[in-house]
C-alpha positions in Angstrom: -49.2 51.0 -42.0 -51.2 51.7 -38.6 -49.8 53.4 -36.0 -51.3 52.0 -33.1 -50.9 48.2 -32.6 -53.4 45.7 -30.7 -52.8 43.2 -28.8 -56.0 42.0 -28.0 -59.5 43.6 -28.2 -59.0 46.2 -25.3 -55.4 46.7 -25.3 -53.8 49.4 -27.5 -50.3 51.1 -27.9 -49.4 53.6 -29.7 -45.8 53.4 -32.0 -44.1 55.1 -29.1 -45.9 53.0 -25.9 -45.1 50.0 -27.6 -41.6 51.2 -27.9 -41.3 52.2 -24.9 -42.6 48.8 -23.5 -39.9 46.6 -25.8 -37.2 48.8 -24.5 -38.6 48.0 -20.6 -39.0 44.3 -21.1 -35.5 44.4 -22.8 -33.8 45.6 -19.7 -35.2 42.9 -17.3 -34.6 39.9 -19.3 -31.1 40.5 -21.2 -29.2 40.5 -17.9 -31.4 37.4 -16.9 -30.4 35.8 -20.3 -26.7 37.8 -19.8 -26.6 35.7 -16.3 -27.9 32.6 -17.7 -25.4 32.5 -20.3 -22.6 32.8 -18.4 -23.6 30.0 -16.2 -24.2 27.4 -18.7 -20.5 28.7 -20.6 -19.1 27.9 -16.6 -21.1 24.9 -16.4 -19.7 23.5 -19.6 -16.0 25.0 -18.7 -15.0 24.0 -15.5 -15.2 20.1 -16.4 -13.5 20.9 -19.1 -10.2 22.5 -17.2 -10.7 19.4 -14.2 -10.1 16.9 -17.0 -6.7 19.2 -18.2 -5.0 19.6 -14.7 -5.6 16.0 -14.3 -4.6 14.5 -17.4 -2.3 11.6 -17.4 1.3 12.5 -17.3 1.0 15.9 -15.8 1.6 17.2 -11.9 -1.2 17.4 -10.3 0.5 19.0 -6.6 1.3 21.9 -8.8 -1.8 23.0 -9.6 -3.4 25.3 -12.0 
């Protein structure tokens, strides 16, 4: 197994570059994908508890 990798023809890291560059490009996008999660999970939620607090049957001046 090498120990350098290549990208393309003029671009080479070494095992601990390349490392070094996964672990930089990890912490910019997880909190991106973190933040993009959470607003597709609220996207899908809030309908969700509109459609319980006014069902049919219950009090709606009451509230959540």
């Amino acid at each position: 197994m090498s120990t350098e990798l290549t990208m393309h023809d003029d671009i080479a890291l070494s095992e601990p570059e390349a490392a070094k560059l996964l672990h930089k490009i990890g912490w910019h996008v997880l909190p991106m994908l973190f933040i993009v999660y959470l607003v597709a999970f609220f996207d899908r939620s809030v309908p969700l508890c509109t459609l319980v607090v006014n069902a049919p049957g219950t009090n709606t001046t009451r509230g959540l």
